[in-house]
C-alpha positions in Angstrom: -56.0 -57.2 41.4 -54.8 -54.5 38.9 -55.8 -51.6 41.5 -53.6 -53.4 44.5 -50.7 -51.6 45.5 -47.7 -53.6 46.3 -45.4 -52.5 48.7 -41.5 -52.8 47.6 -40.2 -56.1 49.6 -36.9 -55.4 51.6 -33.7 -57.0 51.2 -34.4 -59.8 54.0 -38.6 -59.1 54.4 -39.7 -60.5 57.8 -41.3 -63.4 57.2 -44.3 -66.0 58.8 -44.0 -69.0 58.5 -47.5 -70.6 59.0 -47.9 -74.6 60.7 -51.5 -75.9 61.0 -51.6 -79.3 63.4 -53.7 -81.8 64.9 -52.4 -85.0 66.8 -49.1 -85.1 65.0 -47.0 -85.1 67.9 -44.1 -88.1 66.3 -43.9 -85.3 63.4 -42.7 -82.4 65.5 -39.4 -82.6 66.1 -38.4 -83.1 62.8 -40.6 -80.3 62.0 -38.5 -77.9 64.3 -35.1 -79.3 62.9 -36.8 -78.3 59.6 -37.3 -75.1 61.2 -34.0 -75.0 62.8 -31.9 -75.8 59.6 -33.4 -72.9 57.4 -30.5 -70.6 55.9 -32.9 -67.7 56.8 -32.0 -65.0 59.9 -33.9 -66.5 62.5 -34.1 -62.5 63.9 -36.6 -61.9 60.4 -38.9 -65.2 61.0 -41.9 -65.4 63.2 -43.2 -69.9 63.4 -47.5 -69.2 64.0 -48.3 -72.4 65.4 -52.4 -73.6 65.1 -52.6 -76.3 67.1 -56.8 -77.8 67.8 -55.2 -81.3 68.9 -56.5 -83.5 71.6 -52.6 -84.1 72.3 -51.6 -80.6 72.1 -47.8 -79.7 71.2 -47.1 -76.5 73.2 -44.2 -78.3 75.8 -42.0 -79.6 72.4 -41.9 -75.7 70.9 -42.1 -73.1 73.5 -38.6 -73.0 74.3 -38.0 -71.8 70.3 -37.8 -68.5 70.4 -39.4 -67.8 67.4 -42.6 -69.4 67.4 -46.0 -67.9 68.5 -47.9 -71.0 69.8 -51.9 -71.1 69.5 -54.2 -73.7 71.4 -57.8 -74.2 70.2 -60.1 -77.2 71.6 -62.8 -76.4 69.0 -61.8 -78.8 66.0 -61.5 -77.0 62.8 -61.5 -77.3 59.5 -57.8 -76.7 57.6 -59.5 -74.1 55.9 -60.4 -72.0 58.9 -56.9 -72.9 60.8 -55.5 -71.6 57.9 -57.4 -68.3 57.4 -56.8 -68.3 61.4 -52.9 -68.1 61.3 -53.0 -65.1 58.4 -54.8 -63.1 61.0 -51.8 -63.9 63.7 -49.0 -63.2 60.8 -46.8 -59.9 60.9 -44.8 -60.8 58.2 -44.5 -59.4 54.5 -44.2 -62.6 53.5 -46.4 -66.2 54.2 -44.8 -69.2 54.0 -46.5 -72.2 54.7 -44.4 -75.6 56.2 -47.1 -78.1 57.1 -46.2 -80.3 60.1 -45.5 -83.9 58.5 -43.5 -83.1 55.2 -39.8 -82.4 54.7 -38.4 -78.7 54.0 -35.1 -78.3 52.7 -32.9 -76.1 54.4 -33.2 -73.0 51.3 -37.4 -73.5 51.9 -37.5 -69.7 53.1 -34.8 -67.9 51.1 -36.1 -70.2 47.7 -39.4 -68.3 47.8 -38.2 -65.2 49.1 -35.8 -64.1 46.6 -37.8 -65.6 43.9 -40.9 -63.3 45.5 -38.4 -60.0 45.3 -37.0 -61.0 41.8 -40.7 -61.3 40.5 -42.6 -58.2 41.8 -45.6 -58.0 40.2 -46.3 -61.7 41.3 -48.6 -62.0 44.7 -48.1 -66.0 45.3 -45.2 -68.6 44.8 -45.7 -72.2 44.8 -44.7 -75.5 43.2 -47.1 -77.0 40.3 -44.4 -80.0 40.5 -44.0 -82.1 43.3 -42.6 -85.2 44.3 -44.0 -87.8 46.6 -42.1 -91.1 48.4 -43.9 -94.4 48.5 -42.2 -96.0 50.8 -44.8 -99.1 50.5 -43.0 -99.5 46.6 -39.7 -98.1 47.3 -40.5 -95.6 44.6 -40.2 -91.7 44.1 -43.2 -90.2 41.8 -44.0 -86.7 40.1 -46.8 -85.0 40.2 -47.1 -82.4 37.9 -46.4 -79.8 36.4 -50.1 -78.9 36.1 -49.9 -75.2 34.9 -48.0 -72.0 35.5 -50.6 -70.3 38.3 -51.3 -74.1 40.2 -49.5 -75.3 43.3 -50.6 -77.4 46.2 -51.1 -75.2 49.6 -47.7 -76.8 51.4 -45.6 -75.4 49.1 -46.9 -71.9 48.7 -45.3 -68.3 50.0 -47.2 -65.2 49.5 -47.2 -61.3 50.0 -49.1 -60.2 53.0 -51.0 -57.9 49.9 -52.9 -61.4 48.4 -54.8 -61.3 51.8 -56.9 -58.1 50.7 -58.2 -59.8 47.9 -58.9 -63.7 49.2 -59.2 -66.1 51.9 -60.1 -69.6 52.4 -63.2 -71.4 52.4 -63.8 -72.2 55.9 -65.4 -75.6 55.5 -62.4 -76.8 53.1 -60.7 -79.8 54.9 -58.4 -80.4 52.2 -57.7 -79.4 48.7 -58.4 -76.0 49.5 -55.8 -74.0 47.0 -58.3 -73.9 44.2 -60.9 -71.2 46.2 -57.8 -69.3 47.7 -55.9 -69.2 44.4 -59.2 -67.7 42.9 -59.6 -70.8 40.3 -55.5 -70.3 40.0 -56.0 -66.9 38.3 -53.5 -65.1 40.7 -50.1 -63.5 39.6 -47.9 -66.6 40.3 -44.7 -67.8 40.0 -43.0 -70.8 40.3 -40.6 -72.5 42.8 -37.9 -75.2 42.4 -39.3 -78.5 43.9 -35.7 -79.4 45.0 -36.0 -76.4 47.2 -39.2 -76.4 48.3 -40.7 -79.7 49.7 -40.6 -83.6 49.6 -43.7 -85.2 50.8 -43.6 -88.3 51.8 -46.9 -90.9 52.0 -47.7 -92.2 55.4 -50.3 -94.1 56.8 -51.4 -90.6 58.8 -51.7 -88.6 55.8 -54.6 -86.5 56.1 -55.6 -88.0 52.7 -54.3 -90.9 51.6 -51.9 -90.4 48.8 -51.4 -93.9 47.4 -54.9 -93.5 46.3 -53.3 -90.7 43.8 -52.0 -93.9 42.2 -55.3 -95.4 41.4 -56.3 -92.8 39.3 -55.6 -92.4 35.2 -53.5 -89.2 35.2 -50.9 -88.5 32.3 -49.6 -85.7 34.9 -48.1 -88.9 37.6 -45.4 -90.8 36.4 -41.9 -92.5 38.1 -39.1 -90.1 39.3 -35.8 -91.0 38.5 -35.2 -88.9 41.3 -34.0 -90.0 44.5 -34.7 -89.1 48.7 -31.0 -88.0 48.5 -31.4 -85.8 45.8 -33.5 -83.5 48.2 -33.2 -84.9 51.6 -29.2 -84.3 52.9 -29.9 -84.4 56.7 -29.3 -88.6 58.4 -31.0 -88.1 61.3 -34.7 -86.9 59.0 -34.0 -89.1 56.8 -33.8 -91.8 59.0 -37.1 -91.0 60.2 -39.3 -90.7 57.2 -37.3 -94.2 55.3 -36.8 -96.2 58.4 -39.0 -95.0 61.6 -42.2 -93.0 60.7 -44.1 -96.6 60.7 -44.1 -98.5 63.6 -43.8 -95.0 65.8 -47.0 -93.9 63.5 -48.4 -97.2 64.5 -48.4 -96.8 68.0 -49.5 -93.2 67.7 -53.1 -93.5 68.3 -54.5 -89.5 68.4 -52.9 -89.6 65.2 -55.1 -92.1 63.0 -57.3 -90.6 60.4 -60.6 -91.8 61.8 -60.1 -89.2 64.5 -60.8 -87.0 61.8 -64.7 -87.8 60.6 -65.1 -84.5 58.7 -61.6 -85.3 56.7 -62.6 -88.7 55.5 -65.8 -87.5 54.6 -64.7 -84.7 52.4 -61.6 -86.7 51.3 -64.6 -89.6 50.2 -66.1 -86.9 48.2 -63.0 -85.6 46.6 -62.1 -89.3 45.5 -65.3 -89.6 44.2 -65.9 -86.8 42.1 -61.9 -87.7 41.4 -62.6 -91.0 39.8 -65.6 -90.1 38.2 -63.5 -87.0 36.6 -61.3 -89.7 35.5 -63.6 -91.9 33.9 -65.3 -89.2 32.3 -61.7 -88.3 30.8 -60.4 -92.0 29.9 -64.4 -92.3 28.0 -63.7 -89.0 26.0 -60.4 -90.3 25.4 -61.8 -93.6 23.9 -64.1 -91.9 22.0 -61.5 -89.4 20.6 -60.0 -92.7 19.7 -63.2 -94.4 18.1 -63.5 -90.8 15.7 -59.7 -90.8 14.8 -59.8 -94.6 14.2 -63.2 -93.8 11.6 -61.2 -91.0 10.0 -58.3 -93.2 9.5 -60.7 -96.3 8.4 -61.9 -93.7 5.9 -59.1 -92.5 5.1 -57.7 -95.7 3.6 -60.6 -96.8 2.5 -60.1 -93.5 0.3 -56.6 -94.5 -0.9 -57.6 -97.7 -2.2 -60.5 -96.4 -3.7 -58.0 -93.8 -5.2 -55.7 -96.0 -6.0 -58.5 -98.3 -8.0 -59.9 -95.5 -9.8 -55.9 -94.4 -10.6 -55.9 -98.5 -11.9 -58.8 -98.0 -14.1 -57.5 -94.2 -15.8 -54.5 -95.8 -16.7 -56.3 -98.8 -18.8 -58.4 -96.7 -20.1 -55.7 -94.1 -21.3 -53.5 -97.5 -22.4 -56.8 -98.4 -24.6 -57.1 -94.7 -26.2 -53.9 -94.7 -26.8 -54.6 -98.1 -28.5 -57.7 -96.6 -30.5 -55.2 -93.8 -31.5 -53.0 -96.1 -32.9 -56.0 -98.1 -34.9 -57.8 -95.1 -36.2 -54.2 -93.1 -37.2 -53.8 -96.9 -39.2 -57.0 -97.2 -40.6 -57.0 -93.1 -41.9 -54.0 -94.3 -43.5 -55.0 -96.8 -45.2 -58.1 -95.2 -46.5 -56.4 -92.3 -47.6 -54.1 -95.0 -49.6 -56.7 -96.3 -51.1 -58.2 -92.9 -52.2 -55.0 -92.0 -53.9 -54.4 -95.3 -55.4 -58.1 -94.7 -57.0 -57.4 -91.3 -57.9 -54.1 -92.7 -59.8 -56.2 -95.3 -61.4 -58.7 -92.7 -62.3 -55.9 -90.7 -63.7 -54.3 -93.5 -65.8 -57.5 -94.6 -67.4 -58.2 -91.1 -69.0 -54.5 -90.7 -70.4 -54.8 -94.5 -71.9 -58.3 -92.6 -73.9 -56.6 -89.7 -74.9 
């Protein structure tokens, strides 16, 4: 990474933005007003489209001027789609918008001026996220997990990063750990706010109120509202009102068409889980050693304490023999000098 020579980003860089799909046809129009709304030239944007669907998209984006559509019938994994659209991208900058989240309108400037005010960083992404459960009425965050983490929907990266990594082709889901190099690229981080709201569904690729299950000190309650990021009626009207009972009826869609997903997303819960439990038993035992040291610890304060009890008898009983043996040195020394007196008396009374 130290020997890779990064090019000097213009004013407005073109950019690609990248959109893997499969069979999420009720996303896609609010996926092109997502598109539509950015505050970016449209004239410095290029939309790669990777569509290996059995309900392919093509007829809802061709007429955008903007996008380069690509049709596959091999099924692939969203590791190789993804590694797929970097080879179709012209841009000097990669921005990814997956096809059933919601972008905020500053999505592409966000990362791009926070790419060309941090030039010796190759990737920007968001460690903190927020997630919509609209089955609790509740908004949570995820996050923030470290300065060089961030989930693959939210990242935007030089064209450069693509000499030195990739994906790993049979990753059908969390797959930003092998591109990100075990997170040990440059990185920066983006505002949430402007970056993404994701919100759970019951065609999630994985199911996110599983997150919930989970012990993680990282996941708490959001004070944070869908208005705070979402400002558009007709999306939101979608994702809080809609996106069920059209996701219902939208059978292509429903993640058992996806065999190699749920298996991979089985694993990942797994090894999840047994992560977790791992953690909460270290935890405990953490607990058990502090709770020892603090046992002994008190146990050393009253033995302290005791011995402190039995030092101050014993100095109130020298201090007591002091007293006696200062008397009793008196009085013998009385009665030496009463005898020498004596002694004294008798031999004048002779005389």
């Amino acid at each position: 990474m130290q020997n890779l020579k990064l090019e000097k980003l213009p004013k407005k860089p073109f950019v690609s933005v990248c959109t893997p799909t499969f069979n999420r046809r009720p996303f896609i129009p609010i996926m092109i007003q997502c598109f539509q709304n950015q505050k970016y030239p449209k004239d410095k944007i290029e939309w790669i489209i990777i569509d290996d669907g059995d309900d392919k998209i093509e007829e809802l984006v061709s007429h955008i001027p903007q996008v380069k559509y690509f049709k596959y019938d091999e099924k692939m994994t969203l590791g190789k789609k993804r590694n797929l659209m970097h080879e179709k991208c012209k841009g000097d900058i990669i921005i990814y918008m997956d096809d059933d989240d919601y972008y905020p309108p500053e999505r592409i400037s966000h990362a791009v001026d926070t790419l060309r005010n941090n030039p010796k960083k190759l990737c920007a992404g968001s460690s903190e996220m927020y997630i919509y459960f609209k089955h609790i009425h509740k908004m949570y965050q995820f996050g923030p997990y470290g300065p060089t983490h961030s989930t693959a929907g939210t990242f935007a990266f030089r064209k450069e990063l693509l000499k030195i990594t990739s994906y790993d082709n049979n990753a059908c889901l969390a797959e930003e750990r092998h591109f990100l190099k075990e997170y040990t690229i440059p990185f920066v981080q983006l505002d949430p706010k402007k970056t993404i709201l994701v919100f759970s569904h019951v065609q999630n690729t994985f199911d996110k109120k599983t997150l919930l299950d989970m012990p993680n000190d990282k996941v708490k309650v959001s004070d944070k509202t869908v208005d705070d990021f979402l400002k558009e009626p007709e999306i939101k009207k979608f994702f809080m009102e809609d996106i069920d009972a059209i996701l219902e009826k939208y059978e292509p869609g429903h993640v058992k068409n996806k065999p190699d997903v749920i298996k991979q997303t089985q694993e990942i819960h797994k090894n999840r889980m047994d992560t977790a439990i791992k953690q909460q038993k270290q935890m405990n035992e953490y607990n058990h050693i502090v709770n020892k040291i603090q046992q002994g610890s008190t146990q050393y304060e009253e033995k302290m304490n005791q011995m402190g009890s039995t030092i101050q008898e014993l100095s109130l009983e020298n201090n007591q023999l002091k007293e006696k043996v200062k008397y009793l040195e008196d009085k013998i020394r009385k009665l030496i000098m009463d005898q020498i007196e004596k002694k004294k008396n008798e031999q004048n009374v002779n005389k």
